[in-house]
C-alpha positions in Angstrom: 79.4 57.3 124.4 76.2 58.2 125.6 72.4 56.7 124.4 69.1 57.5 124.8 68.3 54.0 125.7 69.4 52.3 128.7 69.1 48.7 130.2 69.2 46.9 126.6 69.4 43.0 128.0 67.9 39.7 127.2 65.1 38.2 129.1 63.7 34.6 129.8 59.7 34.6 131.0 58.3 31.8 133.0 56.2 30.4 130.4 59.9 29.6 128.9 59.6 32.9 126.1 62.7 34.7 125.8 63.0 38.0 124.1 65.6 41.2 125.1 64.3 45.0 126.5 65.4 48.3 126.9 64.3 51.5 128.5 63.7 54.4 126.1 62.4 57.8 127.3 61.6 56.2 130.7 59.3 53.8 128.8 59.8 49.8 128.7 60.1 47.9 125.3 59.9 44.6 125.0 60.3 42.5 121.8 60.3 38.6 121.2 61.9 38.4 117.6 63.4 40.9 115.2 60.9 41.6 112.5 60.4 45.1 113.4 63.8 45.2 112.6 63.4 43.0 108.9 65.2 40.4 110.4 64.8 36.5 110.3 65.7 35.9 114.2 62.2 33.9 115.7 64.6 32.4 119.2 61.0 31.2 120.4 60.4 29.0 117.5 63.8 27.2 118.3 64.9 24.4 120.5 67.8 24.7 122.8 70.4 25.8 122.4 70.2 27.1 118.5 67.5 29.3 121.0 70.1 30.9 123.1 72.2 31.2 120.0 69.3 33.0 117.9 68.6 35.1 121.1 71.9 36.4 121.4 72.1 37.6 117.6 68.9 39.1 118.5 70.4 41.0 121.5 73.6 42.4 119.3 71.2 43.4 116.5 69.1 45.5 118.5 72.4 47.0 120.1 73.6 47.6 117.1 70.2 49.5 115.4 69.6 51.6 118.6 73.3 52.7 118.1 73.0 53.7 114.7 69.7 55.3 115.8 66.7 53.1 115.0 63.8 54.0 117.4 60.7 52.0 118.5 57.4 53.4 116.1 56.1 55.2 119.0 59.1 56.9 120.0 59.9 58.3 116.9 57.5 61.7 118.0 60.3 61.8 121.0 63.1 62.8 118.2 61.7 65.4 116.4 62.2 68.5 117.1 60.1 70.2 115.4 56.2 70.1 116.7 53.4 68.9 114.9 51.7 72.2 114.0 54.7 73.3 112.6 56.4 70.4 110.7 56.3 70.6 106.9 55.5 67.4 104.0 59.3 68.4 102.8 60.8 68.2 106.3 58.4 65.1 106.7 59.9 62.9 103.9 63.3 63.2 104.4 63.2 63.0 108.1 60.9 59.2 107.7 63.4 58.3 104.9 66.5 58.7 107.5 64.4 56.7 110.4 63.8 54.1 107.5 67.3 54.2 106.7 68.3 52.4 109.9 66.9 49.3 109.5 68.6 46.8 106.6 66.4 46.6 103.9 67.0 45.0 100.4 69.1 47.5 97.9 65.7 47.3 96.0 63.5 48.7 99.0 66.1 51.1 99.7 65.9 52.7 96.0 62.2 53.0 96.2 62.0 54.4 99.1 64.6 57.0 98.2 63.0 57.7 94.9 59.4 58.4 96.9 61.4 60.4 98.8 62.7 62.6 95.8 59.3 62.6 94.6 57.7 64.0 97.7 60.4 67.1 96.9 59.9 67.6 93.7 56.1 67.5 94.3 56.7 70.2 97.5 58.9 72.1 94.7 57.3 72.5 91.4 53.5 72.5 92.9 54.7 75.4 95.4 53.8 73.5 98.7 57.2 74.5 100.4 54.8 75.7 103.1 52.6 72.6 103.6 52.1 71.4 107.3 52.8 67.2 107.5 49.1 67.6 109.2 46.9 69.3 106.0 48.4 66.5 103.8 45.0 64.6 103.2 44.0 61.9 100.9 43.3 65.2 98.0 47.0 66.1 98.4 48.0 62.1 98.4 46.2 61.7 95.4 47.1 65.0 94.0 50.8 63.3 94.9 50.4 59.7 93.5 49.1 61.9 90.0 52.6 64.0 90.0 54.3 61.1 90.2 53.0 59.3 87.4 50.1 58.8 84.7 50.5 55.0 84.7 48.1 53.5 86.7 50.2 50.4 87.6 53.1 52.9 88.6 50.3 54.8 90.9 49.5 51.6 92.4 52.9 50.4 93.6 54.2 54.2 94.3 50.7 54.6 96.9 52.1 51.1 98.5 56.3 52.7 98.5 54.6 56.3 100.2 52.7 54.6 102.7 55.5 52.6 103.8 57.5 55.6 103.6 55.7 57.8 105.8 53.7 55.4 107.7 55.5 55.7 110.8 55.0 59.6 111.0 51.8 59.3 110.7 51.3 56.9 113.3 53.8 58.8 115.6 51.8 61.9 115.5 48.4 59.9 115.4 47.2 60.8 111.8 45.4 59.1 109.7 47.2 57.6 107.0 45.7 58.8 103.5 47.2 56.1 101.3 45.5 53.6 102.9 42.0 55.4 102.0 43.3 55.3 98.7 41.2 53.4 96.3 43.6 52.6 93.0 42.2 50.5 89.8 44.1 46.8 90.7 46.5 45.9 88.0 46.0 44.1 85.4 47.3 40.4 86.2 49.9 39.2 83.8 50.1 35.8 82.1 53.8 34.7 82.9 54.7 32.7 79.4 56.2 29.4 80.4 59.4 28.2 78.1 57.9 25.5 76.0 61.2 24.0 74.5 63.0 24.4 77.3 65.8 22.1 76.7 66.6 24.3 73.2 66.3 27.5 74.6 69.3 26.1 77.3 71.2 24.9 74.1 71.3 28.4 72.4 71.7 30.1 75.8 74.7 28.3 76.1 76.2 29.3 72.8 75.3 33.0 73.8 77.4 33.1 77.6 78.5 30.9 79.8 77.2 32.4 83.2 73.7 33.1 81.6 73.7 29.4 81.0 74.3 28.5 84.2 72.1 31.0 86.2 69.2 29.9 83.5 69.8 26.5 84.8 69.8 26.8 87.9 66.4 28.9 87.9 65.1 26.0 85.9 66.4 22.9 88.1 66.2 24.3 91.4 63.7 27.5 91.2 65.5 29.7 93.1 65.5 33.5 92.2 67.7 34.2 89.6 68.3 38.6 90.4 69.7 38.1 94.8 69.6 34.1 95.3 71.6 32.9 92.0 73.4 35.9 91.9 74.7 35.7 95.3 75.8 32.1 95.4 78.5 30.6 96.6 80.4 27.7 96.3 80.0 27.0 100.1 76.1 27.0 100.0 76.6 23.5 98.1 76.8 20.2 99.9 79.8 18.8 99.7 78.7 16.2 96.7 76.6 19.1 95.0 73.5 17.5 95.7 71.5 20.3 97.7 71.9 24.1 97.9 71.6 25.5 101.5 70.5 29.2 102.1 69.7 31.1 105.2 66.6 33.0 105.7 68.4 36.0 105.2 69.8 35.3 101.7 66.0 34.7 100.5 62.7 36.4 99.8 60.9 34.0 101.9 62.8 35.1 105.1 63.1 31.3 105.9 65.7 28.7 105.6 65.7 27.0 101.9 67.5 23.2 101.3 66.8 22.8 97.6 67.8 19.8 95.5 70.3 19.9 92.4 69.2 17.8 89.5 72.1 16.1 87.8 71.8 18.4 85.0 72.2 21.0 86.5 75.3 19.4 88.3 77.2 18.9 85.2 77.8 22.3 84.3 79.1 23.1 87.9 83.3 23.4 88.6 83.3 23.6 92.2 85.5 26.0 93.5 86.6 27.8 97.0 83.5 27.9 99.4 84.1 31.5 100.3 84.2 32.6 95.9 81.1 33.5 94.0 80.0 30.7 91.7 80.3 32.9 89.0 83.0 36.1 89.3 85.2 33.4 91.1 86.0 35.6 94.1 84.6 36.8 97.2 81.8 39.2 95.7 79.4 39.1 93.2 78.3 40.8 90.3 75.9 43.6 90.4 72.7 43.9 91.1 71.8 44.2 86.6 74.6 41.5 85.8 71.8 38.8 84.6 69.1 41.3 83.8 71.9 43.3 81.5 73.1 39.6 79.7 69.3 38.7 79.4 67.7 41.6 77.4 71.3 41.4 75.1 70.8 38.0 74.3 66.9 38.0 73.9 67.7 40.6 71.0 69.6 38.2 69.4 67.7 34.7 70.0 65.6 32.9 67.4 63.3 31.1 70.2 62.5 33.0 72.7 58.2 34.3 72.6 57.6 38.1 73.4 56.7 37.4 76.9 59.3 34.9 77.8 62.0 36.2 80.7 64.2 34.9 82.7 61.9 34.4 85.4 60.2 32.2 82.6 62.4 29.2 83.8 61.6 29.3 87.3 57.7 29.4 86.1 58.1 26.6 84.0 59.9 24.8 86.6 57.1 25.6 88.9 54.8 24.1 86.2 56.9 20.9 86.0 57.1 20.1 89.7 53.0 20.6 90.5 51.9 18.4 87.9 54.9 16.1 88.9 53.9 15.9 92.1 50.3 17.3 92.7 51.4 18.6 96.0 50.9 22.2 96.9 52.8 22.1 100.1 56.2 20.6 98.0 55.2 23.4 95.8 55.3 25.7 98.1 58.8 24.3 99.8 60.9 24.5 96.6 59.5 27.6 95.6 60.7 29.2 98.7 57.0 30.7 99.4 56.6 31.8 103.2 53.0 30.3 103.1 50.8 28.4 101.0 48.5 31.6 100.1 51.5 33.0 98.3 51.5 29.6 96.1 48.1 29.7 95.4 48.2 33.0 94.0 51.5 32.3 92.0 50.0 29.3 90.6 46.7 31.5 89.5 49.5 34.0 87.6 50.4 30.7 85.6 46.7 29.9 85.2 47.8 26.5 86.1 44.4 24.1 85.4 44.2 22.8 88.4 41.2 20.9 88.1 39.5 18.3 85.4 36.3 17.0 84.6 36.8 14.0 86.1 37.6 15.8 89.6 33.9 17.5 89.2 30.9 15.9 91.1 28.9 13.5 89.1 25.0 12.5 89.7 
């Protein structure tokens, strides 16, 4: 089979930075990691020979992408076939949802960006702009766009975010100006995330209501992962051997980065180790779906007794959070077990929990 890109290989520069390249249109690409590709594979920030190793994955998941055709940004103008003048909004969204498409997002990213996409033709359709060039669509049409697709301003502000994303790249490809980002939306409001204030009572009736709620609750609590993709998803082979730390790779976690988080013994209790390779909670090789805690949580919220109007199931890992910063006092532990991927992201999670982080007594005094 025949590709459009030629000499894909790895490369080793003299200054001791590897990376791979390939030829694409008779134009050289070089890359040094695969974030462009929303992968956690950094070989430069590794020590022989988990560098080789990381650098070879690197190689095959390039090979792989350009395959299923993923192109660099600035090539993407190479593939169309249809010229600028001529190309129209409609033609525009579904052809930067398909480029999207080739790179592994999350099943979340991939349902926004598919709904922004459905939106762009419905909007083409019902406003009558089937004949609307990709070049007149200015910041009026954007914001004529972001109205069509809601009245909510906090759904506004995250759609303008999903339909820059979206059609980012085909706007840099043909060198327009991105409207989106002119885009000046009313910031949302921030929300007060309700800590769990009896927590150990709220675990008691939990566990009267189902088992594997009780457990995932737990486990947000104890060790603060996320209970929706990292709970979810567990396996019995992400535990050590005496169930005293959970292991994840960067590409199991929202961080990007590789997690080794602590069990607490009470957590431990309620854990009946099984196969490595089976789901800690359907007790085979897959998990449940994506809903599976979300669907148990709003059920049992309509029948609990102690659960406040604002209290979720992200609730425990915020009250955990809580717990472990006036514990310890240490932003950078904070910021460890939370699975953060830098200490800005801490500080603004600990502002959501309008976390008093300062006394009198740490004021100045005369």
């Amino acid at each position: 089979m025949n590709y459009e890109f030629k000499r894909l290989k790895s490369f080793l520069q003299a200054d001791s930075r590897v990376g791979i390249s390939f030829f694409f249109n008779g134009k050289r690409y070089r890359y040094y990691n695969a974030k462009i590709l929303n992968l956690d594979l950094q070989p430069n920030q590794c020590e022989d020979p988990e560098k080789q190793i990381k650098l070879n994955e690197m190689l095959i998941a390039f090979q792989s992408m350009l395959e299923k055709g993923w192109r660099p940004t600035d090539a993407i103008k190479n593939d169309v076939e249809v010229k600028i003048e001529n190309i129209l909004l409609e033609h525009a969204g579904q052809q930067a949802l398909k480029q999207k498409l080739t790179v592994k997002y999350s099943s979340y990213y991939v349902r926004d960006l598919k709904k922004a996409a459905s939106c762009i033709d419905n909007f083409v359709k019902i406003q009558q702009y089937r004949n609307l060039k990709f070049s007149e669509f200015d910041i009026s049409k954007a914001r004529e766009l972001l109205r069509f697709t809601s009245d909510s301003s906090r759904v506004q502000f995250n759609f303008k975010i999903v339909y820059s994303a979206l059609l980012g790249e085909m706007f840099e490809a043909y060198k327009l100006p991105n409207p989106f980002k002119s885009i000046k939306l009313k910031k949302k409001e921030e929300v007060l995330h309700k800590p769990i204030k009896d927590v150990k009572s709220t675990l008691e009736e939990i566990s009267q209501y189902n088992i594997d709620l009780h457990v995932c609750c737990l486990i947000t609590y104890g060790c603060l992962l996320r209970p929706h993709v990292e709970i979810r998803n567990l396996k019995w082979g992400d535990f050590a051997d005496d169930m005293s730390y959970i292991s994840l790779s960067g590409s199991r976690n929202k961080g990007k980065k590789n997690r080794i988080v602590p069990v607490p013994a009470f957590v431990r209790e309620y854990l009946n180790r099984g196969e490595d390779e089976n789901n800690i909670f359907s007790k085979n090789p897959y998990a449940y779906n994506e809903d599976y805690f979300k669907t148990l949580w709003s059920r049992y919220k309509k029948t609990s007794k102690i659960l406040k109007q604002h209290n979720t199931l992200y609730s425990f890992r915020h009250t955990g959070a809580i717990k472990v910063y006036e514990k310890t006092g240490d932003l950078t532990k904070l910021q460890q077990v939370m699975g953060h991927s830098t200490l800005q992201v801490t500080l603004t999670y600990l502002r959501g929990l309008e976390i008093k982080q300062l006394s009198v007594s740490d004021m100045p005094e005369l």
